[in-house]
N, C-alpha and C positions, 0 to 999 in steps of 0.2 A: 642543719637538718631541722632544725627546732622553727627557726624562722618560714619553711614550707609549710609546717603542723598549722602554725600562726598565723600564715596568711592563709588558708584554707578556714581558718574558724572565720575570715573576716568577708571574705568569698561566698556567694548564694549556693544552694548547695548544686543546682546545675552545672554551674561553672566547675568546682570542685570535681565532681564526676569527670565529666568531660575533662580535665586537666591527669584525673588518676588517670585515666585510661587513654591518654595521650602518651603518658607514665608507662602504663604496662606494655603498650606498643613499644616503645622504646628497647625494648627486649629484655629490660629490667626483670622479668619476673614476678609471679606472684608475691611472694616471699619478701622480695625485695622493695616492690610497689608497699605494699602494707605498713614494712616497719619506716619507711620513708614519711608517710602518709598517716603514720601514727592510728592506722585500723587495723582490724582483723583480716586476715587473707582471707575470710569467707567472702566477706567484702567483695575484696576483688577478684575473687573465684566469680562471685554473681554477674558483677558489671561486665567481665569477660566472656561470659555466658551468652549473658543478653546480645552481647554484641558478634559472637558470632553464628549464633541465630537470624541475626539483621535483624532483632528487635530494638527499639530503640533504646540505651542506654541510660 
């Protein structure tokens, strides 16, 4: 899990989005996307937001 945190610092932060919420799709969870991902669930409460708005992510 360490190594995902790790390659996300090394990642632009596009790509990184796009990858959590490849993540939260996955049916992971908020909760679960987060501590994976080493963020806050507000986090990914937002990107999930965006996203089923059909705003862009």
């Amino acid at each position: 899990m360490a190594e995902l945190a790790q390659e996300g610092y090394a990642m632009n932060a596009v790509e990184a989005r796009k990858r959590r919420v490849r993540r939260y799709l996955e049916c992971d969870g908020i909760r679960a996307t987060a501590r994976r991902w080493h963020t806050a669930r507000q986090v990914v409460r937002k990107v999930g937001e965006k996203l089923s708005s059909g705003r862009k992510a």
